[in-house]
C-alpha positions, 0 to 999 in steps of 0.5 A: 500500500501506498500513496499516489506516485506522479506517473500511474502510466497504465495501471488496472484499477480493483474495486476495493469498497466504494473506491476504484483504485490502482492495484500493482502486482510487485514481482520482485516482492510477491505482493500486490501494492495498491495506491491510494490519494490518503494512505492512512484511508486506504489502510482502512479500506483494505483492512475492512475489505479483507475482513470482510471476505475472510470473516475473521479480525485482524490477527496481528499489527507490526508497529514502526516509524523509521520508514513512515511519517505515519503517526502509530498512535492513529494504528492503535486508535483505529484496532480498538475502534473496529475490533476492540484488541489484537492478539498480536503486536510489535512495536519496533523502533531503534531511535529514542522516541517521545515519553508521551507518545510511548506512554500512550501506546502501553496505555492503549494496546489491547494485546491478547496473546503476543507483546512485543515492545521493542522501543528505545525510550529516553532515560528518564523515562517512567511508566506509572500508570496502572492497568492489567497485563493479561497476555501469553507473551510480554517481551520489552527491549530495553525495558528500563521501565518496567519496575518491580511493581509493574513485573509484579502484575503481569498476568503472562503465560512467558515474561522475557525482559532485556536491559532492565534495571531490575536488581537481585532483590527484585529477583528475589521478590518476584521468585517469592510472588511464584512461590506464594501463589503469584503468576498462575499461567507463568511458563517462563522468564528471562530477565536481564538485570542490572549487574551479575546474578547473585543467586544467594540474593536471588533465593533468601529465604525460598526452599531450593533444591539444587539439581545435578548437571546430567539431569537434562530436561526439555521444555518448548518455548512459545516460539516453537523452539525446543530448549534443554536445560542441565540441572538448576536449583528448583523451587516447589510449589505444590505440584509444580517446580520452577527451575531457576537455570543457573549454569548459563553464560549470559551472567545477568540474565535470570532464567526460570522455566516451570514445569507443571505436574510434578511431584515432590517425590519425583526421582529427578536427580 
């Protein structure tokens, strides 16, 4: 989709709603670009259009600025109003962007299944207010931003966060949070924090059971991918154990994958 170029030359023109409007089959690419006087009005026609041969929303929405003027706030304003959310978003952009306009985004996706918030903010950049986060993924680059308090009121099934400022402490109140009770669907988290992992930090005051290196275990990630992980410190919760990876080589990263389903007497040594 794109806006008018200066010479149409002998373009077809396709019936897309009440409008009549150039259509080009782009080789090179394998798509079908069609031209509009009003590019953010085309979107909205097509979009319609698709829908409503399919019958089906929108399923996902990929967000950045670097090759268009196009305000993003217009995108997210115009999904709540023809469907109310999304499953999927990603947000992507490597230039600093304004606090304002950042802060309207996180307050006005409707995300119901995958989060992806990869925006550079400025420094100073605070995130205060409070709203619900009840996704499968939240996944944030670099997520400075996110403080305790707010890692705390995710309600995600997979929680990944790189470049935070979180701190050991904060570790060690989020691994408590799961082990109360606390992240009900969590599968999964990887957390960047500020300096090396200090485990004992970490851990203060949870039960942990120290697993050897040849007990080998696999779990699939929500892209897809299959992982296998060796030994871990391992926490209880009723049936179920998170596994605290701590034999990785990225020193920072806090790493838990949680199994469902599993006994205390279970042999896993």
């Amino acid at each position: 989709m794109a806006n008018l170029p200066n010479a149409l030359g002998s373009l077809q023109k396709v019936r897309i709603g009440d409008f009549f409007v150039p259509i080009e089959n782009q080789e090179d690419s394998g798509f079908l670009v069609t031209y509009w006087d009003d590019r953010l009005e085309g979107i909205n026609e097509v979009a319609k259009y698709v829908m409503e041969i399919f019958k089906k929303p929108i399923h996902h929405l990929f967000l950045g600025t670097r090759k268009s003027k196009d305000d993003p706030r217009w995108a997210i304003d115009w999904i709540n109003r023809i469907q109310g959310s999304i499953a999927s978003c990603k947000f992507l952009e490597s230039a600093e962007q304004d606090d304002q306009q950042i802060t309207y985004l996180l307050n006005n996706s409707n995300v119901t299944e995958l989060f992806f918030f990869f925006i550079k903010t400025s420094e100073n950049f605070q995130y205060t207010d409070v709203r619900q986060w009840s996704m499968d993924v939240f996944y944030v680059k670099p997520s400075k931003w996110v403080t305790r308090d707010l890692l705390l009121t995710l309600d995600c099934v997979w929680i990944g966060l790189q470049e935070s400022k979180l701190t050991n402490q904060d570790m060690n109140i989020f691994l408590k949070h799961w082990s109360n009770g606390g992240f009900s669907k969590l599968k999964g988290a990887r957390i960047d924090i500020d300096s090396s992992v200090n485990y004992d930090i970490a851990l203060e005051g949870i039960e942990v059971t120290r697993r050897e290196v040849t007990l080998t275990r696999s779990f699939v990630n929500f892209e897809g991918v299959t992982w296998t992980i060796s030994g871990g410190l391992d926490i209880q919760r009723g049936n179920t154990i998170a596994t605290v990876v701590d034999n990785i080589g990225n020193t920072s990263l806090l790493w838990m994958v949680v199994w469902a389903n599993c006994d205390a007497n279970d042999d896993l040594s």
